[in-house]
C-alpha positions in Angstrom: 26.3 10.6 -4.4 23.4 12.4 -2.8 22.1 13.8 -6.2 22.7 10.2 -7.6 20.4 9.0 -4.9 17.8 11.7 -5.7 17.8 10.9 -9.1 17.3 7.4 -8.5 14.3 8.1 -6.0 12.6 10.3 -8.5 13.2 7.5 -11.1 12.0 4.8 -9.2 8.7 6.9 -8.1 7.5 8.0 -11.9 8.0 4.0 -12.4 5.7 2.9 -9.9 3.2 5.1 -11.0 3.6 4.2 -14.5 3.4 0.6 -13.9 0.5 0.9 -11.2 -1.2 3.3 -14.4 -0.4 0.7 -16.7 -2.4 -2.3 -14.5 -5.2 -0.3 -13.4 -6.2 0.4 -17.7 -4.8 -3.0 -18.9 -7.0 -6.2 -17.2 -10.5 -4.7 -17.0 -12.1 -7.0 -14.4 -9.1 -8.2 -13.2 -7.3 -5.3 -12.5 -8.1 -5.5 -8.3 -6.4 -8.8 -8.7 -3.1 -8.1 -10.9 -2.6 -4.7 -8.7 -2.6 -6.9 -5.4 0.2 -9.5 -7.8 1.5 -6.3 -8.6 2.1 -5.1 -4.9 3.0 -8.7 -3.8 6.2 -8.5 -6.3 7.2 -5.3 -5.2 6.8 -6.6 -1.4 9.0 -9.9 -2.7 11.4 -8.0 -4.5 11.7 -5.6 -1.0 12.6 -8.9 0.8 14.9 -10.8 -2.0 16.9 -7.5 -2.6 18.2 -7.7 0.3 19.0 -11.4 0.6 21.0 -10.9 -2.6 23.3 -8.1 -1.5 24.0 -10.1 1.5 24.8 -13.1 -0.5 26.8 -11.4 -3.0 28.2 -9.5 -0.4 28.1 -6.1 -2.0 25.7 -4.5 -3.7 27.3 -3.2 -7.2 26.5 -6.8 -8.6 23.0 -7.3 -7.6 22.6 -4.0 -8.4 23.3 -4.1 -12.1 21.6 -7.1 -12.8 18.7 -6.2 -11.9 18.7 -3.0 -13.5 19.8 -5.2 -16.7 16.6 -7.5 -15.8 14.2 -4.4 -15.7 15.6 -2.8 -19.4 15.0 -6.6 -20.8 11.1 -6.5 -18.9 10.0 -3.2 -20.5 9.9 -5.7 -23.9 7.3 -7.5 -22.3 5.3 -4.5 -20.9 5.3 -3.0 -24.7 2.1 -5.2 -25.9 0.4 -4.8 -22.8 -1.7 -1.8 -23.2 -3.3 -4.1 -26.3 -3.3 -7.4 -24.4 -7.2 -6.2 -22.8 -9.1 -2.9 -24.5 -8.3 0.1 -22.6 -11.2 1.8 -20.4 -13.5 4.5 -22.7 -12.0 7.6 -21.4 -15.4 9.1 -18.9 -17.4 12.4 -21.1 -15.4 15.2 -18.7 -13.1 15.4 -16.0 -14.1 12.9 -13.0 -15.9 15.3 -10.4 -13.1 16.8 -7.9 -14.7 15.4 -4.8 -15.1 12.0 -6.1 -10.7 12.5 -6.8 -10.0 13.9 -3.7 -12.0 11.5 -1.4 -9.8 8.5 -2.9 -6.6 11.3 -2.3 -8.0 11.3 1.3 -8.8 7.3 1.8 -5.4 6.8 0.2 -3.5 9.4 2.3 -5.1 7.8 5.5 -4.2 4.1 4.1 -0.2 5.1 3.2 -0.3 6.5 6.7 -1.4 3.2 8.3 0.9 1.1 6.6 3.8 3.3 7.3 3.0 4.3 10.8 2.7 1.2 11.9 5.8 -0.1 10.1 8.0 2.0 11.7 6.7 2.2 15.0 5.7 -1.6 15.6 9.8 -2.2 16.9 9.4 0.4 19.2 5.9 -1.1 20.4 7.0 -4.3 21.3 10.3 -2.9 22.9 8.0 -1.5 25.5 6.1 -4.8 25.8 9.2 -6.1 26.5 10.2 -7.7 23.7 14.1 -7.9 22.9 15.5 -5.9 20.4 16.2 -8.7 18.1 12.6 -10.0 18.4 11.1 -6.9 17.8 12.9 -6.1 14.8 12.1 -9.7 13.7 8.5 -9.2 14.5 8.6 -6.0 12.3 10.0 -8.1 9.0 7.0 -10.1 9.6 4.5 -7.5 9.6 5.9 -6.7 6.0 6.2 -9.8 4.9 2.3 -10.3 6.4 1.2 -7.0 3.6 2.7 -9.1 0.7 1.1 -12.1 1.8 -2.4 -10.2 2.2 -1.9 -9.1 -1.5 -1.5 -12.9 -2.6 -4.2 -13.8 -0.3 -6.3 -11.3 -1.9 -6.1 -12.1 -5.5 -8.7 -14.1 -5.5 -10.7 -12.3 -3.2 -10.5 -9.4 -6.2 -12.1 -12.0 -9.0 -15.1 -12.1 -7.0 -15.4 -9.1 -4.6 -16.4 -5.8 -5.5 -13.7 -3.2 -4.6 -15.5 -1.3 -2.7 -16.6 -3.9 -0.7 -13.0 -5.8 -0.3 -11.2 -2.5 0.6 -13.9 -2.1 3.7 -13.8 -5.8 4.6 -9.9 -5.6 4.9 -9.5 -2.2 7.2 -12.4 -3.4 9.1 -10.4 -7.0 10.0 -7.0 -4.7 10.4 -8.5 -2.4 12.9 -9.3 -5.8 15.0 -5.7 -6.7 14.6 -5.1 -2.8 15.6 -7.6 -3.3 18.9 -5.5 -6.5 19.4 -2.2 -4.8 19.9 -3.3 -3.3 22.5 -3.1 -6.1 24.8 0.9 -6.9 25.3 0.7 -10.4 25.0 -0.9 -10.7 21.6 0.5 -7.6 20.4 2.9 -9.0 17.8 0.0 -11.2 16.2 -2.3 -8.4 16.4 0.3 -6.3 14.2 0.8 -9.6 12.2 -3.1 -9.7 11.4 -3.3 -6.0 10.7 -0.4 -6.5 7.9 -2.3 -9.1 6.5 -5.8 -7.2 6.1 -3.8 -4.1 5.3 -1.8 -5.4 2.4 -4.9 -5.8 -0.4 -5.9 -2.4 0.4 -3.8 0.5 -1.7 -4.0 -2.0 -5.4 -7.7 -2.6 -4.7 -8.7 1.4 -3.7 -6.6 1.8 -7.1 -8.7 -0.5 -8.8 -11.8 1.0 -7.7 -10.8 4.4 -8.7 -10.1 3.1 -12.3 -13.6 1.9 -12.1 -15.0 4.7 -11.0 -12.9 7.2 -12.9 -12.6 5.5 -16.4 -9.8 6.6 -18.8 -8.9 8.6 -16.1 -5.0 8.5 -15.9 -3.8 11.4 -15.2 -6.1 11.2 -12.1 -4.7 7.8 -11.1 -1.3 9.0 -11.4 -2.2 12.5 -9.1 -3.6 10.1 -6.8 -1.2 7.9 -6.4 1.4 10.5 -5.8 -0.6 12.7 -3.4 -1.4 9.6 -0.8 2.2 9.6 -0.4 2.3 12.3 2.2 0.9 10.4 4.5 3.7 7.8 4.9 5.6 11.3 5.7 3.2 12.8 7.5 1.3 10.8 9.8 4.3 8.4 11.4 6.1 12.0 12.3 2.6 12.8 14.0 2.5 9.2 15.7 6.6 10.2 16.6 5.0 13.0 18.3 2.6 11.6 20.8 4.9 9.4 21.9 7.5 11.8 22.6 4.3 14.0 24.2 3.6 10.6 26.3 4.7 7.3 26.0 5.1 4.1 23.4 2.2 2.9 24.6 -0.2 5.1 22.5 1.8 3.6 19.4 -1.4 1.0 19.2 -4.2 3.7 19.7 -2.7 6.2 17.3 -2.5 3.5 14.8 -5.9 2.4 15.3 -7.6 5.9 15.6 -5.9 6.5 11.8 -7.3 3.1 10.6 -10.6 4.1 11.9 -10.4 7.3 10.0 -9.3 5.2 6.9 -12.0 2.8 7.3 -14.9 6.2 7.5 -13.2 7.4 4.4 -13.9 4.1 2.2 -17.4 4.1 3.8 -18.3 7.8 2.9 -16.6 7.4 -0.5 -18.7 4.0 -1.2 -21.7 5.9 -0.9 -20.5 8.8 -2.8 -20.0 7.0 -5.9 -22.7 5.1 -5.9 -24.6 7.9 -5.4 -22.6 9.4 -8.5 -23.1 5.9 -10.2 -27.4 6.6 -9.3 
């Protein structure tokens, strides 16, 4: 059973960075927008999972059919590399620094998102919140990144990347700063979901911009930003052991911070590559 599972993690990980490939060449200008539709279905499909299994109540059934669904979408997937010309592939490999600044933004992002995920609960528990409405203000915060992504899709047909993935750190580290105080807490973290939620499909459309034809750095990229939804809740797990839940807030916002310098330093590297 435990192989079984690993199999089907490692599946389900080359697919998401096929299909996030896949957008990121196929839509040209629209590509910030279908990667935030993209992440909004995988955020819906996260919530209606669930709600099937429970209605079914068991999981071989939903199970199946929708791994029947998914073999019946790939025939729709197979025309759309010609649906919009692919990108002219750039003269060289993109320059390593330009990759591993959107490695580093990314890897600070994943972190965010994750660390404040799974330590919002635990946030509001010492607020005082119950433990039912804590764990019901933590489904909301996810609920609050797909809703940023739909939010942001048409945000992405008239904002440059760059400039969209600053404008949404910047409002979540004001939802971050908000969590601080214990009575707004919960809508702070709500508003930080929201402005969080555009960011990893429009940094991905920005580095297909800015790295043309590029897909094997897309895909490296994608996979490497992962470590930080492993790495930097564990950290966030150890201040709070080292203190108390109350730094839950601060830790979050010092790494938004940091995620928010990244996108700023990397704006003006490629457009100083771009010059």
């Amino acid at each position: 059973m435990l192989a079984a599972a690993f199999g089907l993690g490692a599946g389900f990980g080359v697919i998401v960075v096929a299909i996030n490939v896949v957008f990121a060449e196929a839509f040209g200008e629209r590509t910030a927008a279908m990667l935030n539709l993209l992440g909004a279905c995988f955020g819906a499909g996260a919530v209606l999972g669930p709600l099937a299994i429970a209605a079914a109540g068991g999981y071989r059934g939903p199970f199946c059919a929708g791994a029947l669904l998914a073999v019946g979408a790939l025939a729709l997937l197979r025309g759309l590399p010609r649906s919009a010309a692919p990108p002219e592939p750039a003269e060289g490999p993109p320059p390593q620094a330009l990759v591993g600044g959107f490695v580093v933004l990314l890897l600070l992002y994943v972190g965010t998102e994750s660390g404040v995920g799974g330590w919002v609960a635990t946030s509001l528990r010492a607020n005082g919140a119950g433990a039912a409405a804590a764990a019901s203000w933590s489904a909301a915060y996810w609920a609050a990144i797909t809703g940023g992504r739909l939010l942001a899709i048409p945000l992405a047909l008239r904002i440059a990347p760059p400039l969209l993935a600053a404008g949404s750190l910047l409002v979540a580290t004001g939802g971050l700063a908000l969590a601080h105080v214990p009575a707004l807490a919960p809508y702070g973290y709500i508003l930080a979901g929201l402005a969080l939620g555009p960011v990893f499909p429009t940094v991905l459309a920005w580095l297909a911009e800015a790295a043309p034809g590029a897909r094997g750095s897309t895909a490296m990229v994608f996979a490497a930003a992962q470590i930080g939804g492993v790495v930097l809740p564990a950290a966030i797990g150890r201040l709070v052991d080292a203190s108390s839940p109350a730094l839950i807030p601060t830790a979050a916002l010092g790494v938004a911070l940091a995620c928010l310098a990244a996108t700023l330093a990397l704006r003006r590297h490629a457009a100083a590559l771009v010059g």
